[in-house]
N, C-alpha and C positions, 0 to 999 in steps of 0.2 A: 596650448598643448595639443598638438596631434592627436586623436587615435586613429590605435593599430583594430584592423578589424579581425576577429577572431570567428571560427565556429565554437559551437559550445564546448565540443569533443577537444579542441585544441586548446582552450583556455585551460579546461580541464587540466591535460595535461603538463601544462606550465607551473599550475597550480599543485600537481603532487611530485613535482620536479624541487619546489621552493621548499617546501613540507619537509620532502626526505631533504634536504640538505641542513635545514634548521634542525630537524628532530632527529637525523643518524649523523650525517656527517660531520656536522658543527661541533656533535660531541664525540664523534671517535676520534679528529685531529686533536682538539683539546689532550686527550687519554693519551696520545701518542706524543704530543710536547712534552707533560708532565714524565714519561717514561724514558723520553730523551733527555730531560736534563736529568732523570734520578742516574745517568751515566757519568756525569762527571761535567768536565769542560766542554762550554758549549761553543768555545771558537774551532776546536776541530771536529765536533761532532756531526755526522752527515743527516743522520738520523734526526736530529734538530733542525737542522738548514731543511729538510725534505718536508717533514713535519710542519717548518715556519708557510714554507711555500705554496705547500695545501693549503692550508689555514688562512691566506692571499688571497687564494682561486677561489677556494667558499664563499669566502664575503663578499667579494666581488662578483658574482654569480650570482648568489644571493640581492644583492642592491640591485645589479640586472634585471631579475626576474622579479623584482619589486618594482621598479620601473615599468617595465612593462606590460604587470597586470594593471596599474593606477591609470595606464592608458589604454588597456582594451575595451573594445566594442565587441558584443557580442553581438552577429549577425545573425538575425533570427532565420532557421532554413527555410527553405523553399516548399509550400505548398502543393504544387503543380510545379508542369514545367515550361519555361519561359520562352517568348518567342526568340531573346535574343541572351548570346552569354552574358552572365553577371554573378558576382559572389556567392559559391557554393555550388555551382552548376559543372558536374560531370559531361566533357566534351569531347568528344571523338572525331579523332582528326586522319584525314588523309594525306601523307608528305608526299606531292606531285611530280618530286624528283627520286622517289627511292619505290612508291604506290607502298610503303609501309602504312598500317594504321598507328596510333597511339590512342590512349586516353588518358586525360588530367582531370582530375579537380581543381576547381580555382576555391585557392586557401588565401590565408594572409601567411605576412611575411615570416613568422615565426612557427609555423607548420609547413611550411614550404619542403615537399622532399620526394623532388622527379623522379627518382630509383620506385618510390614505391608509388607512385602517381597521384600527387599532388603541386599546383605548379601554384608560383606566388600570385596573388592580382598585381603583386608591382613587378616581377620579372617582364622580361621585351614580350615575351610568349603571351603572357596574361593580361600584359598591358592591347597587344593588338588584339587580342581577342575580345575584350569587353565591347558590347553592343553587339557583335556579329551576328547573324544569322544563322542558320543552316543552308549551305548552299555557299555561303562568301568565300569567297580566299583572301586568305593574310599571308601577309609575309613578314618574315622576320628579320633583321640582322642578328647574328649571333657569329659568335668567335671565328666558327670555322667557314663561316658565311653566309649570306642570304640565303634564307630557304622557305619555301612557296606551300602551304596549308590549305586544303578544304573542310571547313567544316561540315560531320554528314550526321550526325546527335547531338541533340544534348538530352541528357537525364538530369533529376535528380536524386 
């Protein structure tokens, strides 16, 4: 079995994601079948079919996110900050074709979420960045095409 590497913050989170669906959701779809069939017939009732089909997604979500905590590693953070990138390391890049900066954190895959600046260690981005320096340029393929990175920070 693989593990998935996690920050603490992001297991965390996974973990009170499983919580609330055991302890509120699991039981409000229950409340909502039982009230769909005190309706009558349950081959035309929508309210049951809607009710059934949550009650799908929970479980399944559920067994998900039970899988994936049985496989997380929790990366313990960073002390200092490293010569080269690697998990957990805030990186600040310059895009050599647009002179835009960005900043990521390198997360695992289940915290992964560029809008709000974290980028996967397994995404192309996190993948060519791991070892890098300060100073390197990487380059990427991505959908809309090659596009060329300086690294000028990392934090932690």
């Amino acid at each position: 079995m693989n593990k998935i590497p996690f920050t603490k913050e992001g297991l965390e989170r996974i973990k009170k994601e499983l919580e609330h669906l055991i302890k509120v959701e699991r039981r409000n779809v229950v409340k909502a079948i039982e009230e769909a069939r005190a309706h009558g017939d349950l081959s035309e009732n929508a309210e049951y079919e809607t009710a059934k089909e949550r009650q799908a997604y929970i479980e399944g979500r559920i067994q998900e996110l039970s899988s994936i905590i049985a496989q997380a590693e929790v990366i313990p953070p960073l002390k200092k900050i490293p010569d080269r990138v690697q998990f957990g390391v805030k990186v600040r890049l310059l895009n050599l074709e647009t002179n835009e900066t960005v900043e990521y954190r390198i997360v695992g895959p289940y915290e992964a979420d560029p809008a709000n600046g974290t980028i996967s260690v397994n995404s192309p981005l996190g993948r060519a960045l791991i070892g890098k320096e300060v100073g390197d340029e990487v380059k990427v393929k991505t959908p809309s095409g090659e596009k060329i990175f300086e690294i000028l920070e990392l934090q932690i």
